[in-house]
N, C-alpha and C positions, 0 to 999 in steps of 0.2 A: 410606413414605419419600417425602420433600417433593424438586421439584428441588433440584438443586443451586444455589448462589451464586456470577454469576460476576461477576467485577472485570476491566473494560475497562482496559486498560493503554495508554489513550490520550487524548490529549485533542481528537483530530481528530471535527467533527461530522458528517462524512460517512460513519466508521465507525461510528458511536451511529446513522445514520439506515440505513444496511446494515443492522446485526445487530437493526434494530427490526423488516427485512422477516422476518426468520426469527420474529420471534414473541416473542424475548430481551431484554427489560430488563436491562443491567449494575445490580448494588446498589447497587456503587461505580464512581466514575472515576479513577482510580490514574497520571495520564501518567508514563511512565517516562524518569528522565532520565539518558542514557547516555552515553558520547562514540560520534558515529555516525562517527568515520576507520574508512574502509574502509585494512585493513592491507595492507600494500604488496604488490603479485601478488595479493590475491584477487580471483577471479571473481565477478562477480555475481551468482550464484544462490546461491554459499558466502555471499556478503556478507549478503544480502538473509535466508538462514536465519541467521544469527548473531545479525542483529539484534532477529528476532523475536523468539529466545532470550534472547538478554540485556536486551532489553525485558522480558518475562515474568516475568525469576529477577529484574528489580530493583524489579518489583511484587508480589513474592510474599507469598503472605499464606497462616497455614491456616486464615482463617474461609472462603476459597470456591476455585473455579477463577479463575485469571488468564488473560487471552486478549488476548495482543499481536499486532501485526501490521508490518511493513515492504514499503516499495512501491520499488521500484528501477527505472530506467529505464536501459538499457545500450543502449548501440550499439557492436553487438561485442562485445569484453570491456572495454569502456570503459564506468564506472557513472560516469551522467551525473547531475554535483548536484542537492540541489533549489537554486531559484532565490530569490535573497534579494537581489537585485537586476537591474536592467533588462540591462544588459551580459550578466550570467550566460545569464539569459533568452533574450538575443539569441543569442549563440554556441551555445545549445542548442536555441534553433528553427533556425536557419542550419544548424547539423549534422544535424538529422531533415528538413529539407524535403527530399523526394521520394525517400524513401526509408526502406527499415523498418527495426523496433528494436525490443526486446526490452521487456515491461514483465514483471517477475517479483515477485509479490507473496506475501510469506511469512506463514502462521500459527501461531502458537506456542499453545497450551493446556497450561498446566502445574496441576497436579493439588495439591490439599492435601498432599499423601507429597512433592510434589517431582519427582514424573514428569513427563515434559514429552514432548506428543504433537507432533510439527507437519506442517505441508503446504505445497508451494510451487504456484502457478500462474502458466503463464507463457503470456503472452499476444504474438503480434505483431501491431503498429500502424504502416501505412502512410500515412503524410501526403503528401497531393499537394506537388505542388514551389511552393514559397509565395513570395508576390514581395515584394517588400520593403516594397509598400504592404501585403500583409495581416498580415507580422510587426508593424509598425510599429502598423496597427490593434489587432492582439492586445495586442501589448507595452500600449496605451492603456487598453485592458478591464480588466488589473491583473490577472487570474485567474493568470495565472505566479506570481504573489508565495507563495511558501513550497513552491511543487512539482517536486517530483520531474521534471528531463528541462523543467523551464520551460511546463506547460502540464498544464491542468484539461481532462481528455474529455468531462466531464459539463456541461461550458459549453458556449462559442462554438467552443472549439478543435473540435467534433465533427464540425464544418462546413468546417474541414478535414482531416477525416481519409478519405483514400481506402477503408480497409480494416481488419477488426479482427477477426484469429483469436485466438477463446478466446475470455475473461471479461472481460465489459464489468464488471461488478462489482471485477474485480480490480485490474485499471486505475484503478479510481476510489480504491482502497483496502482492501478486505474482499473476497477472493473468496469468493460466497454459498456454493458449491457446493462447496468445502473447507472451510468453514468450519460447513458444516451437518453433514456428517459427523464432524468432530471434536468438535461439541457432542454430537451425537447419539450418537459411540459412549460419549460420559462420563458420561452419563444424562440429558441434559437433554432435556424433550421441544420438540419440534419437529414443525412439522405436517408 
């Protein structure tokens, strides 16, 4: 029996550049298009699992395994947008400077049958207290543009960041270390 086949249920290429360190080619790229409104009173980490899920069930297919993923950035129980403009941006490094926040990154593996495995990882990230010259420099860099909490860890923002329990992976988008074990318990090999 051949691995399995699995379809990335995204179009983001920093998770195609994660799931390439486990050793995993997707067959397919399947991005899933959902309405991401987080439903009024939900938490974060509810959120953040939903959306993997309904990512997942709206790339479903039975020629392989589907594997979505959502990245959520809260401070508090406040899920902070991705940023799709400069404002946004601004009000969301203004609300993380010098202080921590929650990045909960969910994975969803749903099965040919319909079974859907998943895992969350929740990471905390401390940014030093940022002055207005250094938002202003960030905001300039452009890395904000489409993320999650107004900022890329895997950039320049890393150079502000004071502190980071957990998964650097996870933050960026694909926690490796949940995400190998979900491939792994489904058969897929992995070194």
């Amino acid at each position: 029996m051949g691995q399995p086949t699995l379809i990335l249920a995204s179009a983001s290429p920093r998770r195609r550049e994660l799931i390439a360190r486990l050793g995993v080619t997707p067959a397919a790229i399947v991005p899933a298009d959902i309405d991401e409104t987080p439903h009024k009173g939900e938490l974060p980490r509810d959120y953040a699992r939903r959306m993997a899920c309904e990512k997942a069930e709206a790339a479903a297919s039975d020629e392989g395994h589907v594997l979505a993923g959502d990245t959520v950035v809260a401070a508090g129980r406040r899920i902070l947008p991705k940023a799709e403009d400069e404002a946004t941006a601004r009000q969301c490094l203004e609300l993380l400077s010098g202080r921590r926040h929650r990045v909960l990154s969910a994975i969803a593996l749903r099965a040919p049958d319909g079974s859907i495995r998943e895992r969350l990882s929740e990471t905390v990230v401390i940014f030093k207290r940022l002055s207005a010259q250094e938002i202003d420099a960030y905001l300039a860099s452009g890395e904000w543009e489409g993320k999650a909490g107004g900022y890329a860890i895997q950039g320049i923002a890393e150079g502000l960041i004071r502190r980071i329990q957990g998964s650097h992976s996870g933050v960026v988008g694909l926690p490796l270390y949940e995400t190998r074990a979900l491939l792994k318990a489904a058969g897929f090999a992995i070194a």
